[in-house]
GUSE-39661 format. One record per atom (N, C-alpha, C): residue number from 1; residue in one letter; x, y, z; atom name. Coordinates in pm, whole numbers. Example, Ala and Ser with C-alpha at 12.3 -4.5 7.8 and 13.67 -1.06 7.14 Angstrom:
seq:1; type:A; X:1319; Y:-569; Z:780; atom:N .
seq:1; type:A; X:1230; Y:-450; Z:780; atom:CA .
seq:1; type:A; X:1320; Y:-330; Z:780; atom:C .
seq:2; type:S; X:1285; Y:-225; Z:708; atom:N .
seq:2; type:S; X:1367; Y:-106; Z:714; atom:CA .
seq:2; type:S; X:1290; Y:3; Z:787; atom:C .
END
This chain:
seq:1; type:X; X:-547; Y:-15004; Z:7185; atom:N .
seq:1; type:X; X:-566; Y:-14861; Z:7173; atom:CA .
seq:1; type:X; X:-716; Y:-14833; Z:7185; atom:C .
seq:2; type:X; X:-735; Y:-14743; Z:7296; atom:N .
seq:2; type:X; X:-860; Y:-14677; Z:7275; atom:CA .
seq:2; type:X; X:-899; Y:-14568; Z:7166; atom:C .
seq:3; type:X; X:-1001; Y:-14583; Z:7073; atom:N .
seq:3; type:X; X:-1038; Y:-14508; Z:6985; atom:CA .
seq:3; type:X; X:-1176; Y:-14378; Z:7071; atom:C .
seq:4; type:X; X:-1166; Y:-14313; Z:7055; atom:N .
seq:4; type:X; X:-1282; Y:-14209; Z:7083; atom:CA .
seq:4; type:X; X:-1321; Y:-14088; Z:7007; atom:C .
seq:5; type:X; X:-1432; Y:-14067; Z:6976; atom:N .
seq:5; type:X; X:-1495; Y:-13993; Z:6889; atom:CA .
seq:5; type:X; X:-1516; Y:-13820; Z:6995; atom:C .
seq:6; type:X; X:-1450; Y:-13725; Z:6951; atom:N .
seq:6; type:X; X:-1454; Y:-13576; Z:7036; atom:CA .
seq:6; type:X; X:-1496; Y:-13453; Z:6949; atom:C .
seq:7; type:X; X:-1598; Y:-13380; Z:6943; atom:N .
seq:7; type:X; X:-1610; Y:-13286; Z:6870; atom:CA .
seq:7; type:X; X:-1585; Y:-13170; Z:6973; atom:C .
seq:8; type:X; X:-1531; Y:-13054; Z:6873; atom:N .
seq:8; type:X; X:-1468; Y:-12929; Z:6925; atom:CA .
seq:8; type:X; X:-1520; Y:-12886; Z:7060; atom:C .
seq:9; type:X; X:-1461; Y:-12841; Z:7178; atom:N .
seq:9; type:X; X:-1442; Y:-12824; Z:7318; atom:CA .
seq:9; type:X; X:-1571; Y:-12933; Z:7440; atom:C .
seq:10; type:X; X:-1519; Y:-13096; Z:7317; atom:N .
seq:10; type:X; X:-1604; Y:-13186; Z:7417; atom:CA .
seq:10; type:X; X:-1427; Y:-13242; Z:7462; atom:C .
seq:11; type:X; X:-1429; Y:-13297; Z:7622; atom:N .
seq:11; type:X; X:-1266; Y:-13344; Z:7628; atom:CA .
seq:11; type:X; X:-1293; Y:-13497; Z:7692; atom:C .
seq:12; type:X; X:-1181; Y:-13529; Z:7693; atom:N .
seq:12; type:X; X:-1132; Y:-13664; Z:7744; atom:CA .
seq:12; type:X; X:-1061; Y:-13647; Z:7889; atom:C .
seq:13; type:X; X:-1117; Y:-13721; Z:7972; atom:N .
seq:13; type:X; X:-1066; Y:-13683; Z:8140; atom:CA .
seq:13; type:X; X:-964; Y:-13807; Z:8194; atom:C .
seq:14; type:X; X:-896; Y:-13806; Z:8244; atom:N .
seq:14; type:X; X:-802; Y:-13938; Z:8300; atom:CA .
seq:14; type:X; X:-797; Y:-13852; Z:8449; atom:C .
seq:15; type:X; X:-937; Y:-13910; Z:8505; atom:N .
seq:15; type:X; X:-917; Y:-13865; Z:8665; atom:CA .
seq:15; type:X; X:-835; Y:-13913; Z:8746; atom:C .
seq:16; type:X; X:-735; Y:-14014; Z:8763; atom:N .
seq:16; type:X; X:-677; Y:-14042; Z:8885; atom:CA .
seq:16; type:X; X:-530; Y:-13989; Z:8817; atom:C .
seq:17; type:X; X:-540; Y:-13939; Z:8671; atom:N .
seq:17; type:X; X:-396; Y:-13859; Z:8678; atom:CA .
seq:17; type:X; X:-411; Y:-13731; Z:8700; atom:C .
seq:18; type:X; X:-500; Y:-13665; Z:8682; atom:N .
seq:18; type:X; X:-538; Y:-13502; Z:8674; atom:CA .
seq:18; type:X; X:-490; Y:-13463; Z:8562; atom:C .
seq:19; type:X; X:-533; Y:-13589; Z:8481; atom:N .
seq:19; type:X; X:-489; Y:-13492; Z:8304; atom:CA .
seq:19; type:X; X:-644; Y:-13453; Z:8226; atom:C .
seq:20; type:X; X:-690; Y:-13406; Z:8160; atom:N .
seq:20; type:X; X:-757; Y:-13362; Z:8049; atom:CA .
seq:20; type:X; X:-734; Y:-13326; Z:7922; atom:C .
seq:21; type:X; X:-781; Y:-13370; Z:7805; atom:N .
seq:21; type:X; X:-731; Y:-13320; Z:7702; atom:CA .
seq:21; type:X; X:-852; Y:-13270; Z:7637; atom:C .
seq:22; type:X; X:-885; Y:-13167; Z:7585; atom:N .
seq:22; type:X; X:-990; Y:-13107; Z:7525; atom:CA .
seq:22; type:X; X:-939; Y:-13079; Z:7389; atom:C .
seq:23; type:X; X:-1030; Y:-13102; Z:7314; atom:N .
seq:23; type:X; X:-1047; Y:-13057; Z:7156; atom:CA .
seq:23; type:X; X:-1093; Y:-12912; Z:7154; atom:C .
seq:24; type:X; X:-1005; Y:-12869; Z:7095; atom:N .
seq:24; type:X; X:-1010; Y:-12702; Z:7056; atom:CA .
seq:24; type:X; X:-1070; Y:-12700; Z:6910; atom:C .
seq:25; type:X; X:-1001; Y:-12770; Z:6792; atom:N .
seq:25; type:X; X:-1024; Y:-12695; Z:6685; atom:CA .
seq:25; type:X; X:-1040; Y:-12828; Z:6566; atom:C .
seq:26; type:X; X:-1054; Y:-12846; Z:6508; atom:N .
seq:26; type:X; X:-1103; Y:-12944; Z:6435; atom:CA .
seq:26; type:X; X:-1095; Y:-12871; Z:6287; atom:C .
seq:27; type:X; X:-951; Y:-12906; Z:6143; atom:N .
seq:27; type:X; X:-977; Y:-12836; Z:6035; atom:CA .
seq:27; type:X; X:-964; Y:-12969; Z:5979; atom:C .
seq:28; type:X; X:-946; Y:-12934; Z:5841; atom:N .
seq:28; type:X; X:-937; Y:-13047; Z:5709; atom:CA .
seq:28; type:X; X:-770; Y:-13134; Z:5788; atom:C .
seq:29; type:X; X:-696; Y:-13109; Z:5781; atom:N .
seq:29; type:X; X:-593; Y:-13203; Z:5795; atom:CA .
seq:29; type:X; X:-506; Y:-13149; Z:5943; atom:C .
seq:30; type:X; X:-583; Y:-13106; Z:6041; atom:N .
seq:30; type:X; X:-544; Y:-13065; Z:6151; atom:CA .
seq:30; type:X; X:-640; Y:-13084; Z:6271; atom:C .
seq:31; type:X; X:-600; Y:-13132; Z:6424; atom:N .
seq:31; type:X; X:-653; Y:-13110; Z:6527; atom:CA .
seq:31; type:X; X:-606; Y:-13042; Z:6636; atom:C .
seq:32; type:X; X:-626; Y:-12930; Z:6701; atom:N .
seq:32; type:X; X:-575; Y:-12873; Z:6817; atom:CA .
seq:32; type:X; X:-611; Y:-12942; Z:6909; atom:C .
seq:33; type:X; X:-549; Y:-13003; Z:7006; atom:N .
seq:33; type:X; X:-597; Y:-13063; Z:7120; atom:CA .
seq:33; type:X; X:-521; Y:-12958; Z:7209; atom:C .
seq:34; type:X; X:-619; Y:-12917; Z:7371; atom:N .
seq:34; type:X; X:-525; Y:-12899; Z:7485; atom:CA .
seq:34; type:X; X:-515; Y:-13026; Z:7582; atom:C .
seq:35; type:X; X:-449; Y:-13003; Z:7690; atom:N .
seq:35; type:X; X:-416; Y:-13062; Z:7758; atom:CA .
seq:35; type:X; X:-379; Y:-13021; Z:7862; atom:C .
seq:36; type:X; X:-422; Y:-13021; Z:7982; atom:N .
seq:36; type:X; X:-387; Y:-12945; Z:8118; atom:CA .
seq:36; type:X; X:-361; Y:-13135; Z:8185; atom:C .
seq:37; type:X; X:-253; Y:-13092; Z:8281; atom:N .
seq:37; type:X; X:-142; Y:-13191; Z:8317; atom:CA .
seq:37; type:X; X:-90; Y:-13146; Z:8462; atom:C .
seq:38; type:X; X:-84; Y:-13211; Z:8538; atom:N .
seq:38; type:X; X:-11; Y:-13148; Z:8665; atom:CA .
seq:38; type:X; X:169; Y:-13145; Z:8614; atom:C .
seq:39; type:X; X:210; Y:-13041; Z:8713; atom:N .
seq:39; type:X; X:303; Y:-12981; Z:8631; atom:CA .
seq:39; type:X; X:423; Y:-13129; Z:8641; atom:C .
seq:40; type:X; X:434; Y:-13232; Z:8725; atom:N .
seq:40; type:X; X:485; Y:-13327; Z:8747; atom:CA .
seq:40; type:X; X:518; Y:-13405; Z:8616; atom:C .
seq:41; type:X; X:402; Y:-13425; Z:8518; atom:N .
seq:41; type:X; X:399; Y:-13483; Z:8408; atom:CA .
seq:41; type:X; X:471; Y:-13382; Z:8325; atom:C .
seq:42; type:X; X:592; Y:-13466; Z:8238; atom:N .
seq:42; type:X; X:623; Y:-13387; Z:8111; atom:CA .
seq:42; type:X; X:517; Y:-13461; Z:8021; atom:C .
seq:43; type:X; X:482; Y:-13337; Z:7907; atom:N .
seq:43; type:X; X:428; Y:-13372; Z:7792; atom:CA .
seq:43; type:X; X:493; Y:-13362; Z:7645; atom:C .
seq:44; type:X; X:527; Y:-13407; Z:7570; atom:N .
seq:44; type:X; X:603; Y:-13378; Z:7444; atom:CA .
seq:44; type:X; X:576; Y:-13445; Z:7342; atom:C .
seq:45; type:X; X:556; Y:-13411; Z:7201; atom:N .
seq:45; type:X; X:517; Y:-13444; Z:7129; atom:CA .
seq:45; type:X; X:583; Y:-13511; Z:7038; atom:C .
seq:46; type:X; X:593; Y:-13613; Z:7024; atom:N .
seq:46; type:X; X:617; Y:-13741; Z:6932; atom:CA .
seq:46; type:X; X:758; Y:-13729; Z:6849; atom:C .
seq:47; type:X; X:726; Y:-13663; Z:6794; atom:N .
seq:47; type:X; X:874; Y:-13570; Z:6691; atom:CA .
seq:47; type:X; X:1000; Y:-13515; Z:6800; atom:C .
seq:48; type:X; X:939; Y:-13451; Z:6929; atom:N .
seq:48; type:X; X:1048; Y:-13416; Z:6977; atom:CA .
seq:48; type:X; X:1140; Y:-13488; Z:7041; atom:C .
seq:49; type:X; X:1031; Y:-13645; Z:7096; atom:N .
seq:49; type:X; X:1107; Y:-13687; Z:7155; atom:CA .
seq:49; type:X; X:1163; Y:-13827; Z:7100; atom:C .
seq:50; type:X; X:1086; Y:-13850; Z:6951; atom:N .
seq:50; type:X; X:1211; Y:-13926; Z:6872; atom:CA .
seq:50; type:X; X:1345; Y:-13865; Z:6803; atom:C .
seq:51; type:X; X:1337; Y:-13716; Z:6830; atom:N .
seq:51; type:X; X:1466; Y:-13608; Z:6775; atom:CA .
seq:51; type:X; X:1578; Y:-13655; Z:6909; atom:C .
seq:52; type:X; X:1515; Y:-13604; Z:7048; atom:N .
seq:52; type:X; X:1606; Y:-13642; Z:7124; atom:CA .
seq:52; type:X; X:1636; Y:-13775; Z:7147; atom:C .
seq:53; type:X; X:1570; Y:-13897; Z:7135; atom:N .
seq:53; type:X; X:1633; Y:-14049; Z:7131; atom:CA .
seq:53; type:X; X:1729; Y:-14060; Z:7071; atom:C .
seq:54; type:X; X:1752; Y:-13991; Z:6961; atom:N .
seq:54; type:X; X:1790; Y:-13995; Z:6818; atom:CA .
seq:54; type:X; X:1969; Y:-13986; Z:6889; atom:C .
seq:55; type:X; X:1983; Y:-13808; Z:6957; atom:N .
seq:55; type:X; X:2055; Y:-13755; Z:6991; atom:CA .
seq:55; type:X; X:2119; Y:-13813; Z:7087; atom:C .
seq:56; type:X; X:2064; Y:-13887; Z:7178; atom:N .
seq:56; type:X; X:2121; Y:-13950; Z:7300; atom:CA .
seq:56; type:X; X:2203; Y:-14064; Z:7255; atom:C .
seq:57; type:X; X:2117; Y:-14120; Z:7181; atom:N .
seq:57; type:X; X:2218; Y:-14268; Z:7116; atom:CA .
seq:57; type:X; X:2353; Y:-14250; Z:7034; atom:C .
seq:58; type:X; X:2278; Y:-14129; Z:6916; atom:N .
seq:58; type:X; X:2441; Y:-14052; Z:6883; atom:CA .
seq:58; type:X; X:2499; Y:-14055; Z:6958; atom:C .
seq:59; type:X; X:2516; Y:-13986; Z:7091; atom:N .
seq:59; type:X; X:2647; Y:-13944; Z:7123; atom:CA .
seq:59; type:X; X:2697; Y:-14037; Z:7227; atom:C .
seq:60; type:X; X:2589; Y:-14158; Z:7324; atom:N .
seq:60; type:X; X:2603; Y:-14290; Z:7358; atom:CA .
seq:60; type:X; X:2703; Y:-14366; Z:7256; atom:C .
seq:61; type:X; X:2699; Y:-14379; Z:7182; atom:N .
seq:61; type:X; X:2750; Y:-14498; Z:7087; atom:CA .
seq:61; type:X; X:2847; Y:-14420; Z:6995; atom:C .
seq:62; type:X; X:2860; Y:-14260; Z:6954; atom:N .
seq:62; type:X; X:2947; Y:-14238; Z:6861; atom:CA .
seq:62; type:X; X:3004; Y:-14153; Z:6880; atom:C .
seq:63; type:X; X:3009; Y:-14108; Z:7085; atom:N .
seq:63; type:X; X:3069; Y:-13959; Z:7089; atom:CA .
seq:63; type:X; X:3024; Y:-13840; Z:7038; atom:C .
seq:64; type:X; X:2928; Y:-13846; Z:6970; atom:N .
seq:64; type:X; X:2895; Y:-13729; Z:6887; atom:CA .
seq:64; type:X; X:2751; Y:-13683; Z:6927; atom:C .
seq:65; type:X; X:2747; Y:-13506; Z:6919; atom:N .
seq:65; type:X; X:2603; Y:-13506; Z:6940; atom:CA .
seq:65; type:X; X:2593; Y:-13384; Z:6851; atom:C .
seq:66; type:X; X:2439; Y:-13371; Z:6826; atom:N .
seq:66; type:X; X:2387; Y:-13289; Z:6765; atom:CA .
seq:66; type:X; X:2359; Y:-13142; Z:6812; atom:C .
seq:67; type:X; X:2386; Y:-13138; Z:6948; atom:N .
seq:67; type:X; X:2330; Y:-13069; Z:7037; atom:CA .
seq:67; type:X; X:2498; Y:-12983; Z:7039; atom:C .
seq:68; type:X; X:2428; Y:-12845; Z:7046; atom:N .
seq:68; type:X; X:2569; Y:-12713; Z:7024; atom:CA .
seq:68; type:X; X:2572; Y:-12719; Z:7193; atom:C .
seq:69; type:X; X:2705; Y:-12653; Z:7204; atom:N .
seq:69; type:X; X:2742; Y:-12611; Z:7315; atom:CA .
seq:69; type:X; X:2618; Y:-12595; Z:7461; atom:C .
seq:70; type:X; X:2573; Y:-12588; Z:7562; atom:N .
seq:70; type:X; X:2484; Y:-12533; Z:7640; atom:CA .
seq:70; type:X; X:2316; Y:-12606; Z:7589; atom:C .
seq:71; type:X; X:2328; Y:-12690; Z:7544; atom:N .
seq:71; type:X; X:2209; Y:-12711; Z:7467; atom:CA .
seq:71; type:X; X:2174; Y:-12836; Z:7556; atom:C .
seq:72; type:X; X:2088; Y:-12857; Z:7639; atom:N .
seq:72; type:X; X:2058; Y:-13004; Z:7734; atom:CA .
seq:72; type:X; X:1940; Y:-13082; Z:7649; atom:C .
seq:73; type:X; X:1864; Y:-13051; Z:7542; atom:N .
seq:73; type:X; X:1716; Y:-13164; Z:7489; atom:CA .
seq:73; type:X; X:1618; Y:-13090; Z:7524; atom:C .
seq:74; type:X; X:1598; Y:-13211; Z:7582; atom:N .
seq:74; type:X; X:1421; Y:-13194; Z:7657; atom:CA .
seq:74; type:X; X:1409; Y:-13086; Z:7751; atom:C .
seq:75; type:X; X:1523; Y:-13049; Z:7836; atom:N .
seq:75; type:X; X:1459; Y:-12930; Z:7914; atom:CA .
seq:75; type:X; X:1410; Y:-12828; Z:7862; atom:C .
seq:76; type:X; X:1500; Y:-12776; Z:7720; atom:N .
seq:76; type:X; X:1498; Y:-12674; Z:7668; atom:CA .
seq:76; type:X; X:1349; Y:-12653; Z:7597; atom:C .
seq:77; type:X; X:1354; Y:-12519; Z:7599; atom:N .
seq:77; type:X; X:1177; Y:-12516; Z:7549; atom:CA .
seq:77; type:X; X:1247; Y:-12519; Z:7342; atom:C .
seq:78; type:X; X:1179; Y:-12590; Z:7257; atom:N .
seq:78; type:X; X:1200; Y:-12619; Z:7140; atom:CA .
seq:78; type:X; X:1141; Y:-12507; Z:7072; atom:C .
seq:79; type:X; X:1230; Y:-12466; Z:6964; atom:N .
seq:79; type:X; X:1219; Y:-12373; Z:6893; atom:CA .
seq:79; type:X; X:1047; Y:-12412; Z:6779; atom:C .
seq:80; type:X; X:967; Y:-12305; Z:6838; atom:N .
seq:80; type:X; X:820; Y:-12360; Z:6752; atom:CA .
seq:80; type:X; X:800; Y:-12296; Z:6640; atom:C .
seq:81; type:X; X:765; Y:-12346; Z:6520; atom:N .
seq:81; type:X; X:724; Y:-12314; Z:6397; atom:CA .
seq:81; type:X; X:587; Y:-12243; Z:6412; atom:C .
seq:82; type:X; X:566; Y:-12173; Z:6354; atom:N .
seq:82; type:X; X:412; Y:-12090; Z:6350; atom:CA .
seq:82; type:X; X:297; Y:-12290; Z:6327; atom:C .
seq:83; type:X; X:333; Y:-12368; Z:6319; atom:N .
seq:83; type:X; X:218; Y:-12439; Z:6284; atom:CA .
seq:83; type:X; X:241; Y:-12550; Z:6402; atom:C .
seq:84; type:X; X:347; Y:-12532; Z:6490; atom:N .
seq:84; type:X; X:337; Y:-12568; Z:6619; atom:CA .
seq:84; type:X; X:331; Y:-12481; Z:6765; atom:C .
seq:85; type:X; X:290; Y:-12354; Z:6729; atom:N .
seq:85; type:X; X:256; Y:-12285; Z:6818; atom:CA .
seq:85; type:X; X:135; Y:-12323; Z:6898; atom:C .
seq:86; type:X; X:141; Y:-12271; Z:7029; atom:N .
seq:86; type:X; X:20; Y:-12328; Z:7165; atom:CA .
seq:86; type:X; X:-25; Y:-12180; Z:7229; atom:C .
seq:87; type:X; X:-139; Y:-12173; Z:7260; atom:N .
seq:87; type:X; X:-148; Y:-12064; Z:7365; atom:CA .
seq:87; type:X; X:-182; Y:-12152; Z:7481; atom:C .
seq:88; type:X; X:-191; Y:-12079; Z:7590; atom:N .
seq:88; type:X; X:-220; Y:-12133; Z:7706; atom:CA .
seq:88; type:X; X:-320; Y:-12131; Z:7769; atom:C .
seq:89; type:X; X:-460; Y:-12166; Z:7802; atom:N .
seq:89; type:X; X:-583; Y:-12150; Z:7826; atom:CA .
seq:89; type:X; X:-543; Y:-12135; Z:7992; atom:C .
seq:90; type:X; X:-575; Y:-12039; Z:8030; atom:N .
seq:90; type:X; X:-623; Y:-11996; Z:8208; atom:CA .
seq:90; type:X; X:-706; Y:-12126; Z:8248; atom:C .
seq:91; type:X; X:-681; Y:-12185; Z:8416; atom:N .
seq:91; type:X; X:-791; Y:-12304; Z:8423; atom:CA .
seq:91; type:X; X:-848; Y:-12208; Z:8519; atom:C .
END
């Protein structure tokens, strides 16, 4: 694992993917990072996509899923809590 030290709107570049991640906000027990991504790359955050592993194997192995009627996972945009809300920075 690379460790790197970023203070607020210094970023991290991965040029041959066309990703960037910039530090927005820096509090006591919180970091906003963005991240601009070509739209090719999904991005998802850790929780969502051990929720959907979770779900796939359920219903792989026990018939059963968690997921209501019309409901596909990952495509769907995930219902955000005010403390996982994003705005979208214009590039």
């Amino acid at each position: 694992m690379l460790i790197l030290s970023r203070r607020p709107q210094q970023k991290i570049v991965l040029p041959e993917l066309g990703i960037t991640f910039t530090v927005l906000e820096v509090k006591t027990n919180r970091v906003q990072i963005g991240i601009e991504a070509p739209r090719e790359f999904d991005v998802h955050r850790e929780e969502v996509l051990e929720a959907h592993a979770s779900r796939v194997y359920s219903e792989a192995f026990f018939g059963t899923s968690s997921l209501q009627h019309g409901e596909s996972g990952l495509n769907e945009q995930p219902k955000l809590t005010p403390s996982a809300e994003f705005r979208r920075i214009p590039r």
